[in-house]
N, C-alpha and C positions, 0 to 999 in steps of 0.2 A: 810176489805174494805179500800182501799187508793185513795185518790185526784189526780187526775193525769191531764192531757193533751196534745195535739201533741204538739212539737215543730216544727212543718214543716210550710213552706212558703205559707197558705191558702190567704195569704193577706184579701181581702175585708168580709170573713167571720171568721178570726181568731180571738179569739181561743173559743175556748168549754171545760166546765169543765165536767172529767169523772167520774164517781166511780171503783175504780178497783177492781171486786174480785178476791183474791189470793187464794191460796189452794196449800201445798206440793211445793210451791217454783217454781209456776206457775199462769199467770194471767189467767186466766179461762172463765173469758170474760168483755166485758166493755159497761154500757149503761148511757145515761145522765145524768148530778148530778142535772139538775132543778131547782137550787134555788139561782138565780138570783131574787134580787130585782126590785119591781116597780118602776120607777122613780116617778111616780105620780097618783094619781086613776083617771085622764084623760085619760092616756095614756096606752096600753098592755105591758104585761112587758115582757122578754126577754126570757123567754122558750118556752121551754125546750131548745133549743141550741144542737146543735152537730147534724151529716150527719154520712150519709152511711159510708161514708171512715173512720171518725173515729170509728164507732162502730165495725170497724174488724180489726182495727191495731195491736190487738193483734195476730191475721193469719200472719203480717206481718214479728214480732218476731219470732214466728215461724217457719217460709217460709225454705223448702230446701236449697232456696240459699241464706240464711245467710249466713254473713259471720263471723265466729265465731275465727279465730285466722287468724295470722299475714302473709301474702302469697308472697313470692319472684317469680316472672318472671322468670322460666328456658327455658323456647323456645321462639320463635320470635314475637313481640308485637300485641297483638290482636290474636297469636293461641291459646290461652287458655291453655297453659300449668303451672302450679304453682306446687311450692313443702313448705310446711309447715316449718316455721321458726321460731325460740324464738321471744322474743320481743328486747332481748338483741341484736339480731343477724341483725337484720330490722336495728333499732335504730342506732345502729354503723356504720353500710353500708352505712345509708341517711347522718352523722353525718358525717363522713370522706368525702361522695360526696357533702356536702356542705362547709367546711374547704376547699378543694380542690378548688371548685369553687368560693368561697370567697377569696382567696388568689390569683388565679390563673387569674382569668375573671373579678371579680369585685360582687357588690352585686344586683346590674343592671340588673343582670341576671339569676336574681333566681325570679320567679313568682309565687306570691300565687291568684286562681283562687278561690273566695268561689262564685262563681254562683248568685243564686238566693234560694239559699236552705238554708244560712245561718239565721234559723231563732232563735237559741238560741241565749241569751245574754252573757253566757257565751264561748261557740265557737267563737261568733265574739269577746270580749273583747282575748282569747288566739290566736288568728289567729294576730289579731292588731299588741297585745304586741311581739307579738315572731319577727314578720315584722320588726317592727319597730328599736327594737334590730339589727338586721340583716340588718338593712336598704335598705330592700327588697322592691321588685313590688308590690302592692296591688292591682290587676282588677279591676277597678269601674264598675260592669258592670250593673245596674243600666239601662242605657238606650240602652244596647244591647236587654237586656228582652223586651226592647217597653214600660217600665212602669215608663218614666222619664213625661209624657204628657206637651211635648214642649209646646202645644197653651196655654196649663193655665198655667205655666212658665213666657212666654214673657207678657202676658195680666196681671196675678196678681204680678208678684215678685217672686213667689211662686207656684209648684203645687198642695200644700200639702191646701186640704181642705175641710171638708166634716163634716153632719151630724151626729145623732147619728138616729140609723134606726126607734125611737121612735120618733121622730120630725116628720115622713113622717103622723102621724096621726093628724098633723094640717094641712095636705097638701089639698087642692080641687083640684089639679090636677098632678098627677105623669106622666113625660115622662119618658119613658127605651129608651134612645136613643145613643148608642154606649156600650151595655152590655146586659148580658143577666143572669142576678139572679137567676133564674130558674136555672140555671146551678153554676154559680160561688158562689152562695149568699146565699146556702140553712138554715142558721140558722136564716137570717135576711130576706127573703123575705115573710114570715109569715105579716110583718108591715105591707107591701103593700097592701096585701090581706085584712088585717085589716082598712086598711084604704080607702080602696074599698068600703067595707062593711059599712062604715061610712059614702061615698056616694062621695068620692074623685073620680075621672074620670083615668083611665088609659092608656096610650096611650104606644106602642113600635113602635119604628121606625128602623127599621133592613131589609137586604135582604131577609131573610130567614124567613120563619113563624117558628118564634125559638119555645122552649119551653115556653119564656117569655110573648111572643105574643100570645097564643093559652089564656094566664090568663089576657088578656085585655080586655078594654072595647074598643078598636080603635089600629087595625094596620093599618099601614101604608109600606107598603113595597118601596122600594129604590134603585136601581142603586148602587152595593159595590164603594165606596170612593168617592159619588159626598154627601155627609152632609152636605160640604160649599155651595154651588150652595142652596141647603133648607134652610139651616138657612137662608142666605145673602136674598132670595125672601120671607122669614116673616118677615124682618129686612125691607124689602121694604114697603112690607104693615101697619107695625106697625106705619113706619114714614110715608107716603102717606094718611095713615086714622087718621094721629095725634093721635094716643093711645098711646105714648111714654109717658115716665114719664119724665118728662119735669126738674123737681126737681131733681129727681136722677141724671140725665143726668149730671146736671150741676156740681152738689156735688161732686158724685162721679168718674167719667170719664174725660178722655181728651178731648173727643167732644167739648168741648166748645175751647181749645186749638186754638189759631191761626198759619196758619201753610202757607206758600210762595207756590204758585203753581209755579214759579219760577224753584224754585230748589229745590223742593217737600220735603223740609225740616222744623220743628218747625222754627217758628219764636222765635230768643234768644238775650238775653243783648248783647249777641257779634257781634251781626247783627249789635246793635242802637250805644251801646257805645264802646269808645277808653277802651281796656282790660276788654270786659263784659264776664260774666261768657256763659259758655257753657250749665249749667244745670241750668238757668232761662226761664221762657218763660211766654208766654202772652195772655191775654184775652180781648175781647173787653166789656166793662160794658156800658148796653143800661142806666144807671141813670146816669153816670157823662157822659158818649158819648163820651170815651178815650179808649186807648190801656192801661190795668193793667198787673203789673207782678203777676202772682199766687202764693200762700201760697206754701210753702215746711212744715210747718209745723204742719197745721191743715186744713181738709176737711171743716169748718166754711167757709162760704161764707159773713156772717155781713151783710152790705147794698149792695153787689156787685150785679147784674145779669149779668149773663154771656151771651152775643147773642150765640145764637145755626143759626145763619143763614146771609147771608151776607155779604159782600164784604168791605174792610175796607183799606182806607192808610196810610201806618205807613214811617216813616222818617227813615231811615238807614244812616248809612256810608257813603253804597253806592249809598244815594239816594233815592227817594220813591219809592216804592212798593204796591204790593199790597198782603194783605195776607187774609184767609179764615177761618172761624173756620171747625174743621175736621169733625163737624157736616155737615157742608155745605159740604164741599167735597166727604164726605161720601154719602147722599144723593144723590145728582150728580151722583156718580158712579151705585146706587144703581136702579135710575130711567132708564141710558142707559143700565145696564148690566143687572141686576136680578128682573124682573118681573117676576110674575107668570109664564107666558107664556111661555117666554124665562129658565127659571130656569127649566120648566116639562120637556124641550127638553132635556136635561143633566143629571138630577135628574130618573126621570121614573115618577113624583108625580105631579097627576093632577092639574092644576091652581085652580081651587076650593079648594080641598084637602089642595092646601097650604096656601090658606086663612082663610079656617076654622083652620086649627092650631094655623096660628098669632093670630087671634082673639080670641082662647081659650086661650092662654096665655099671650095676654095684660089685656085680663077680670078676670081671675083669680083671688082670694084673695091672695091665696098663691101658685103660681108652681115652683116643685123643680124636678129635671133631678136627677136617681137613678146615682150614681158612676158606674164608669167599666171603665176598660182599654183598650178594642177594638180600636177604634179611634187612638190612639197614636201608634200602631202598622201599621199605612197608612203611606205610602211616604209622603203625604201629609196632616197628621194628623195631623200636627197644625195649617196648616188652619182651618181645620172642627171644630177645636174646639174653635180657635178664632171667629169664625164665631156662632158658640152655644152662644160663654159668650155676645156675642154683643145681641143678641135675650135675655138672662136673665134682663142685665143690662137696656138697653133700655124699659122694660117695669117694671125695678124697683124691679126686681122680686130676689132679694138677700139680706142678712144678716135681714130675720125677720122669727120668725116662721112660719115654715112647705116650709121654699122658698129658691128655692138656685140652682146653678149650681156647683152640689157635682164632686169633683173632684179625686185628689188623697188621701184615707185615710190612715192617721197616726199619733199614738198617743201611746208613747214611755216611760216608766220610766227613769227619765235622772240619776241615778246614776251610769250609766256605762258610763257614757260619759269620764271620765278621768282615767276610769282606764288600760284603753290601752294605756297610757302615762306615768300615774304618778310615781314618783321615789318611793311615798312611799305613806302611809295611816292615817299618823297621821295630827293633827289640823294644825302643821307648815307646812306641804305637801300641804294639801290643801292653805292654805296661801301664798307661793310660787307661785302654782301653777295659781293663782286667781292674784295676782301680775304679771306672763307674759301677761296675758289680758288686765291689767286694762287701760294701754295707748292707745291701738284702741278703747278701752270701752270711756275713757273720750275724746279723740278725736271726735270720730264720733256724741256720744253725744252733743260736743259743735255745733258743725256744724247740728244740730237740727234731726241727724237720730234715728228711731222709734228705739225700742228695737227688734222688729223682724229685721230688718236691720242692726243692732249692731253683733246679735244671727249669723244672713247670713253670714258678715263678717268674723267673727271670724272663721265658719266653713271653709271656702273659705283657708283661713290660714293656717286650722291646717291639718295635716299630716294625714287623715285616710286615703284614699288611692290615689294611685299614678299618675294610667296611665288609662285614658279610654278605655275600653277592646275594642269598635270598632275599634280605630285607633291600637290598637296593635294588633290587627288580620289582620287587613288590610294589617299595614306594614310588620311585621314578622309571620301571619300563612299562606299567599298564597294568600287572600280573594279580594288583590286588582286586581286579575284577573278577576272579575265577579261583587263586589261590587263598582268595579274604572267605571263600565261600563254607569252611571248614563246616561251622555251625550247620549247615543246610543240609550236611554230608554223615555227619558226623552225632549220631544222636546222644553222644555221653559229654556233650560239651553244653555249659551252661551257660557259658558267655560268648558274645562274637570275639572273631580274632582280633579287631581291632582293639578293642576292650587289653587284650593279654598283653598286645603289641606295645601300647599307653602304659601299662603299670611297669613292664618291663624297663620302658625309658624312664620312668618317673622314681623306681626303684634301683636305676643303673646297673639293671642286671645285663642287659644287652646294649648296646654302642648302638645307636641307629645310624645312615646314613646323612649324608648333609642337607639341607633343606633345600638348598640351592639349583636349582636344573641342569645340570649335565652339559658341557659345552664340544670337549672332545673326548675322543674314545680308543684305544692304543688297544687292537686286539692281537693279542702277545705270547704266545700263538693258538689262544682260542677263539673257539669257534661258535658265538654265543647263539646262533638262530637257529643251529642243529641241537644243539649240547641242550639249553635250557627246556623244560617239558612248560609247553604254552609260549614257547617264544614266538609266535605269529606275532601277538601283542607287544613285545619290545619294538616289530618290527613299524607296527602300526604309533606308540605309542610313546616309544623312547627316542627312536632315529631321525621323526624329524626335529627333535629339540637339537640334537647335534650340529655344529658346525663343521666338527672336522672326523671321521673315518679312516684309523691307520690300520691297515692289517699286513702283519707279517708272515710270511707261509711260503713253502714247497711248492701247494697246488693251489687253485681257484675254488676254497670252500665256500658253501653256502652263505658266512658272513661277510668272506674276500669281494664275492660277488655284489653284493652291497655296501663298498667300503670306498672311500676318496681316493684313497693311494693305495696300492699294494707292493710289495717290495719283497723281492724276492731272496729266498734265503736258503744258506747253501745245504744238501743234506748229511745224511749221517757219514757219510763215507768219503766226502770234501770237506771235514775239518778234524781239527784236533779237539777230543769233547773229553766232558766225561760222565757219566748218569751220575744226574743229580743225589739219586737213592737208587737203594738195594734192598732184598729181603733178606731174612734170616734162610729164608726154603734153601735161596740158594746163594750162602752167605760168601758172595765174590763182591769186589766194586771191577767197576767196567772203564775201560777206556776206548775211544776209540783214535782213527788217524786219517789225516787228509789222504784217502789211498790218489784220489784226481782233483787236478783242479774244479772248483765249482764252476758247473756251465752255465754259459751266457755273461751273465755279470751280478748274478748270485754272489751274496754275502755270507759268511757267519754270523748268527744274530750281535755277538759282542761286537765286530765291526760296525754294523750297522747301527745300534743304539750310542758307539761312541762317538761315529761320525755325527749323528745329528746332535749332541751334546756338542760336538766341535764347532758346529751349524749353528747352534742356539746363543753360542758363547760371541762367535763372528760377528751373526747378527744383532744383537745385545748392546754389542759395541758400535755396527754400525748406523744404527737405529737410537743411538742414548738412550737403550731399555735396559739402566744396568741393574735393576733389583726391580723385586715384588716384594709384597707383604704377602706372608706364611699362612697359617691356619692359628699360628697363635698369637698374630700381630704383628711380629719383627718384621723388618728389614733382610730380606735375601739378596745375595750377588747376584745375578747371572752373566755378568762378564767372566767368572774364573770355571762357570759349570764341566766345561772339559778338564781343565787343570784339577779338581777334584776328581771329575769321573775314573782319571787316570792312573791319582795315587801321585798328584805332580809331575806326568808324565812319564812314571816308570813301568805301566800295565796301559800302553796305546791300542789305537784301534787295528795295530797291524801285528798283535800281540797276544791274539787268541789262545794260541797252544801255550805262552807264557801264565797266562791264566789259570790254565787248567795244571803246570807246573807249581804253579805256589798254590794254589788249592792241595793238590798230592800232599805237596813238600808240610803244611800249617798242620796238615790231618796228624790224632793221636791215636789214632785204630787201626791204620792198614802198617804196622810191624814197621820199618825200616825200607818199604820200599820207595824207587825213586820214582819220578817220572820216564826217565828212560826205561828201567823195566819194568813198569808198568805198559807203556807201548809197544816195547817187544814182546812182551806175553798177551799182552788183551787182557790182563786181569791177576786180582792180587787178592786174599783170602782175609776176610776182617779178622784182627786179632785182639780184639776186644771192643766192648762197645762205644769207648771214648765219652764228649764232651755233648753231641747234640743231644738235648732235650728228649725228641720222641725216641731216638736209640733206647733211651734205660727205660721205656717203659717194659723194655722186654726182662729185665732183672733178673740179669744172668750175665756168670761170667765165662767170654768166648776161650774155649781151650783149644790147643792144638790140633790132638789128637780125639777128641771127642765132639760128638754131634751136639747142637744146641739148645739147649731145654729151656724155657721160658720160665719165672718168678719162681728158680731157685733161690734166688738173693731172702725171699718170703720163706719158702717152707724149709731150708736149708741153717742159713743164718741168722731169720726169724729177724728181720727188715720188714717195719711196717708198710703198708701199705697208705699209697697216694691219696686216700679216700679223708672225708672228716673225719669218719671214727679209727682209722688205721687199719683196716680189715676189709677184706672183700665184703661191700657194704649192698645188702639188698633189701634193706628197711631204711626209705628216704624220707625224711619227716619235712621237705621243705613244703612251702604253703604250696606251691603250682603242685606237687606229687598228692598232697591232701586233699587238694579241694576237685583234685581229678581221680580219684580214687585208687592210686597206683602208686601207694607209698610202699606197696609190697609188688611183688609182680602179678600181673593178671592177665588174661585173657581178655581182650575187646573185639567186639565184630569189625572185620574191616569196613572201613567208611563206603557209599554206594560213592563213592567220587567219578564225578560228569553227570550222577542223575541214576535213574532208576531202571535200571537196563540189565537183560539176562545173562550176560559174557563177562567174566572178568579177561580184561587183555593184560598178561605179564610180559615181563620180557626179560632180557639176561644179554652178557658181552657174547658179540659174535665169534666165531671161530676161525671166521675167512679176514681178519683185517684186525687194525691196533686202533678204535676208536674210530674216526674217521679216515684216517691217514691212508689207510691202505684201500679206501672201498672202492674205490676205481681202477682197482689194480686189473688186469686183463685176465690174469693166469687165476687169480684168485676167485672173481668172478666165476669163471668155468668152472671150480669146483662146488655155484649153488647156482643156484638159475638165474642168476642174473641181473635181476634186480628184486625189489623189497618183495617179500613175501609174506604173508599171515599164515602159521601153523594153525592149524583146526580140528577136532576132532571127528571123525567119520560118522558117530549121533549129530552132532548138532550140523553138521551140513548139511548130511541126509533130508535130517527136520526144513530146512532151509533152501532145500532143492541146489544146494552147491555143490557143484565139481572138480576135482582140483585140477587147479592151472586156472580158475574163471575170476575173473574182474569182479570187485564188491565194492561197496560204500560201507565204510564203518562209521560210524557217525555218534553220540550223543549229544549232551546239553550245551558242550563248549565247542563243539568243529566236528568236521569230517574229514575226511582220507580216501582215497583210491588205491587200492593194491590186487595182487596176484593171492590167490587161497593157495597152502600147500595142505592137505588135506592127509592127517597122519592118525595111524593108530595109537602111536605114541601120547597124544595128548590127551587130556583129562575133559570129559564133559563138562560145559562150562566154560573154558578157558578158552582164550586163544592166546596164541604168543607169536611176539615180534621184537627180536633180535636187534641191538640197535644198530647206529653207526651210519645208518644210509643217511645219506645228505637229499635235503628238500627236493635240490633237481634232480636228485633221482626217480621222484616220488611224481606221479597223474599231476601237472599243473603246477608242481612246485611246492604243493603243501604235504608236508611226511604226518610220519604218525605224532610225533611232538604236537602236534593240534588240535588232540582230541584228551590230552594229558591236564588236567589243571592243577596235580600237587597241591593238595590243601596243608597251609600250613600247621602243624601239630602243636597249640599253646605250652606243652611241657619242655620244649626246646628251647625257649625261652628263658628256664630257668637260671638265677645267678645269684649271687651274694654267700655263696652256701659253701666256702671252703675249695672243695673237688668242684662245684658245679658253676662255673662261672667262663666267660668263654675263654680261650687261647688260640694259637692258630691253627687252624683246621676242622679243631674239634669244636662241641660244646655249644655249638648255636644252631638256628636252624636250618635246617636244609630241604632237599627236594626230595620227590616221593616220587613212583612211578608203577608199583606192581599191583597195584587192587582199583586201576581204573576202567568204570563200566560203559560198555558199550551196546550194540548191538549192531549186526552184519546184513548187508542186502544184497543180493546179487543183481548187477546191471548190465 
């Protein structure tokens, strides 16, 4: 029996420790290892752990279509023809087509795509390093998935923040509002129930009577993308019935902020004084009866009160004025726009209905909103969610136990953080390397910013990757033929996108891509013709500028299928790995272990990316290619590219599980443990949040014995927040939030995106699979029918003469699709939904539902130059959409 676990991208449920039994040089089967510790005899502790999908991963090893050696492209991309090749023979071919196009093109134009699937630590630390070297494209693609969630971004600093799932049993009252655990959250949704049971109240607020909502004690069903319009009319009544938390308000948030109806801008020192700073600003204090400037330093308020209401004159430059606190303005807006009343008419959700919610959640002891990523997959899903954290905050209802507005989780052992850079491994390495920081480090420092804001910085800086995969779709795979179409879609837009796309470069708020056409494409191990919504067009529009097609993978995805070489790569339970990230839900890091050798002649990706660096290096030399010219001009080796890749040859390509060693060993957060016990257990408990960047956004300090509560470091020690004004900031005065009328939060209709059609089609993470990785799995299959299906509503079929099980064209302005109806009471008139994850060939003809998707790009994503709002990795730029596109359905 061996300790193992998936390396795959589960995000909000990852990971699960397995036991593997072996027998004759085969895993035999795998079922939960359960012994996860209590955090405290208050609290349920954390088993058993692990789902359906993992318990058959080993069928997936297995599966016919592995891919078990190295496969060259002999007919035309996408016919499926291959012919079996050495690894020597692969290796040399990619190695000379990228000397060619290193020397030839530039390195500009070599792109490494790792999706959303890169969930080892080591594949990302070899994917980095090899880039970097090569001074290659890196996709951030981050916020193409939808899992970047802009509205908690712009409001905290930061999207990164969430619970641990044992905290939820100090909760009295849990909302599932924008997720559905039931489905995505199977090892951690046990808490809830538990805390049901303990007499917490349950609430989901979703279209659909999901799975999540049948396990409540209160659904609420909703109108898909009006969440702004509900929040913003409990946001009414919370302040109308004075249930606000009057203290909170002030500490924590802008609200008290005074702000020029004027020129619907913060009131700032460069208003009042000759050369006043831009990031000062001001409050009025009802004790001295003056305009004060606010702390940047500490959420401490001392003898200050800040008016929350009121009308105030302050002396400028240019003269008096008058300015408002955002409370006041806020209010104001909240009283003409979003009443009950008014809000049921957009919403679906009766005036009552949305009374009794505000009310169960200003009364509350502790409510906390489970995590999920839905929301941020809406055109306009950072309103909804700005509009959520204004309903937490306003009644106080964050950083204490069992309360909080869980957002994005992650929780990461930081000792990989440099090793996709570092020259080398020893104490002077590190030392060096600690030395190029240390000047923004004491800079920003002196200038009074937190260390989570130091952390931001510095990532902001440093090299992981390049180019944000939306705008490089956009520009160079076709996509701005359907995704430029926003304007068309979208009636609160005044300018084309192109227009926003232009100021943004011209203003260096966003980094565009390089102008140059694309030559190879290293997909690492994403899967961009599934994954991207409208990728038909890359395939028409990107692939034939390509000369070269690498794809790395376990199985034959729908991009493998259209790729020059494919190379096979070993899986979760033939190497020594370790998950890249973790959550706080389930605050363990994970290891796994070579329980069998990889079949066929399957690699570790770290093998494989260092062999061909060893490859690039041979031929370099053999060829007299021994440098190119960089992105910023120099002079690069490529005769030493291995001997760097290596670390000088002390992290080789026969040196995997060594990798994942000095990864453990570098980390400041997992306690003292080593790599050996880490492998004998499967797993080691974070013991603080360490050194990565997105770690602190959770700002909170990990205890022993205690469950994990998110931006105590805020309400606790009264640490500013990551934002410009230092406060959970929901009044954004930058010009893209002004001239689009959402410098407060608001309600928008969602866009008719694909055209003017009566069905909104949503969709949500499947149940039966991790992305695509498992959707051909056999066992997992039989648990749905088997292939893609469209949920439907039993109105709108009837209307349509549909049966379920029958064959339909879904079709509008951008594609069509072929699938099976599943025809449920479950679903909402209106809607249909479809589940992602199915890959093309599984889909009538090879075209899935991605074809009828065109993700219009949102111009507020865009924003930058604005302190908090400017991009970094993952976050902060734009991304891709997929819940509010319209269709309509025919049966054939």
């Amino acid at each position: 029996m061996v300790k193992g676990t998936h390396i795959l991208n589960c995000w909000y449920q990852r990971n699960c420790c397995f036991n593997l039994y072996v027998k004759d040089g085969l895993v035999l089967r795998e079922e939960q290892s359960a012994a996860y510790p209590r955090t405290n005899l208050s609290v349920p502790d954390f088993n058993p752990r692990g789902c359906h999908n993992g318990a058959c991963y080993s069928l997936q090893m297995y599966h016919p279509a592995r891919i078990k050696y190295p496969l060259k492209r002999v007919g035309q991309r996408g016919e499926g023809r291959w012919e079996r090749v050495s690894w020597d023979e692969a290796l040399t071919d990619i190695a000379d087509g990228l000397l060619d196009t290193l020397t030839r093109d530039g390195p500009d134009t070599v792109i490494f795509d790792p999706g959303g699937s890169v969930a080892s630590l080591i594949f990302d630390v070899a994917i980095l390093r090899l880039a970097n070297l090569l001074d290659a494209i890196v996709l951030d693609t981050n916020c193409e998935l939808g899992d970047e969630q802009q509205g908690a971004a712009v409001t905290l600093g930061t999207p990164v923040a969430c619970k641990s799932a044992d905290d939820y049993f100090y909760s009295d009252l849990i909302l599932i509002w924008g997720g559905n655990p039931a489905y995505t959250q199977a090892p951690n949704c046990h808490f809830v129930n538990e805390a049901r049971y303990k007499g917490a109240r349950v609430v989901t607020i979703s279209p659909d009577h999901s799975a999540s909502a049948i396990h409540a004690d209160w659904w609420i069903p909703i109108q898909p993308g009006t969440d702004a319009a509900l929040a913003l009319a409990m946001a009414q009544v919370i302040i109308s019935e004075g249930l606000h938390d009057a203290g909170f308000v002030r500490e924590q948030t802008d609200l008290p902020f005074l702000a020029r109806p004027d020129s619907r801008t913060f009131l700032r020192e460069s208003d009042i004084k000759a050369r006043g700073r831009d990031d000062v600003f001001y409050l009025y204090d009802l004790r001295r009866k003056k305009i004060v400037q606010t702390s940047k330093r500490t959420l401490k308020l001392g003898g200050t009160l800040p008016a929350l209401e009121g009308e105030y004159e302050v002396d400028t430059k240019a003269g008096k004025v008058k300015a408002k606190p955002v409370f006041q303005l806020l209010k104001e807006k909240l009283e003409e726009e979003y009443t009950p009343e008014k809000a049921s008419r957009l919403c679906g959700v009766h005036p009552d209905t949305i009374r009794r919610l505000a009310l169960a959640i200003a009364r509350a002891k502790a409510a906390s909103c489970v995590a999920g990523a839905s929301l941020s997959k809406y055109y306009h899903g950072d309103l909804m969610m700005r509009a959520q954290i204004l309903v937490f905050a306003l009644c106080g209802q964050m950083g204490k136990k069992g309360a909080g507005y869980d957002t994005l989780p992650y929780l990461a052992a930081d000792g990989g953080l440099r090793l996709p850079f570092a020259e080398g491994l020893g104490p002077l390495d590190t030392l060096k390397w600690m030395l190029t920081l240390l000047p923004v480090f004491l800079e920003m420092k002196m200038k009074g910013h937190t260390n989570e804001m130091i952390y931001f910085e510095l990532a902001r800086r440093h090299p992981w990757y390049s180019v944000n995969s939306v705008l490089f779709w956009y520009l160079q795979g076709g996509l701005k033929e359907i995704s430029g179409r926003s304007r068309e879609w979208d009636p609160y837009l005044p300018r084309d996108v192109d227009e926003y796309i232009e100021e943004a470069r011209r203003r260096r708020w966003q980094e565009l891509p390089p102008e140059k056409e694309p030559k190879v494409l290293f997909v690492v191990p994403g899967n961009s013709l599934r994954r991207v919504r409208g990728a038909h067009r890359l395939r028409e529009h990107l692939f034939p500028k390509l000369d070269l097609i690498v794809a790395i993978d376990l199985r034959m995805s729908s991009t493998a299928l259209y790729s020059d070489y494919v190379l096979p790569a070993a899986s979760s339970y033939e190497k020594a790995d370790v998950s890249e990230w973790n959550t706080p839900l389930s605050p363990f890091a994970h290891a796994t272990n070579a329980a069998v050798p990889p079949l066929g002649e399957a690699k570790p990706e770290w093998e494989i990316l260092v062999l061909l660096a060893k490859k690039i290096q041979q031929r370099a030399r053999e060829r007299g290619v021994l440098s190119f010219r960089d992105r910023g001009g120099k002079r690069r080796r490529l005769d030493d590219v291995y001997s760097r890749m290596t670390f000088r040859g002390k992290l080789t390509e026969n040196d995997q599980e060594k990798v994942a060693q000095t990864a453990i060993e570098l980390s400041t957060n997992l306690g003292k443990v080593s790599w050996q016990e880490l492998q004998k257990k499967g797993f080691a408990r974070f013991t603080a949040l360490g050194q990565h960047p997105a770690n602190l956004g959770n700002a909170t300090d990990i205890m022993p014995s205690e469950t994990i509560t998110p931006h105590t470091w805020h309400t606790e020690k009264k640490i500013p927040w990551a934002t410009l004004t230092r406060r959970i900031q929901f009044y954004i005065d930058h010009p893209l939030y002004l001239e689009l009328g959402e410098e407060l939060p608001v309600h928008k209709d969602p866009p008719k995106s694909g055209g003017d059609y009566p069905l909104v089609m949503t969709g949500g993470h499947s149940r039966y699979s991790i992305h695509a990785s498992l959707k051909d799995n056999p066992l997992l299959l039989e648990l749905e029918r088997g292939e893609p299906a469209m949920f439907m509503s039993v109105e709108d079929a009837e209307e349509r003469e549909i049966r379920d099980g029958d064959r339909v064209k879904v079709y509008n302005d951008i594609g069509q699709f072929f699938v099976r109806t599943k025809v449920s009471p479950a679903v909402r008139p209106g809607q249909v939904i479809i589940y992602h994850a199915w890959e093309n060939f599984q889909f009538e003809g090879g075209i899935g539902h991605r074809n009828v998707i065109p993700s219009p790009i949102n111009p507020v994503e865009l924003a930058g130059g604005y302190f908090h709002l400017r991009p970094a990795p993952a976050i902060l730029q734009p991304g891709q959409n997929d819940r509010e596109t319209r269709v309509e359905v025919l049966k054939v």
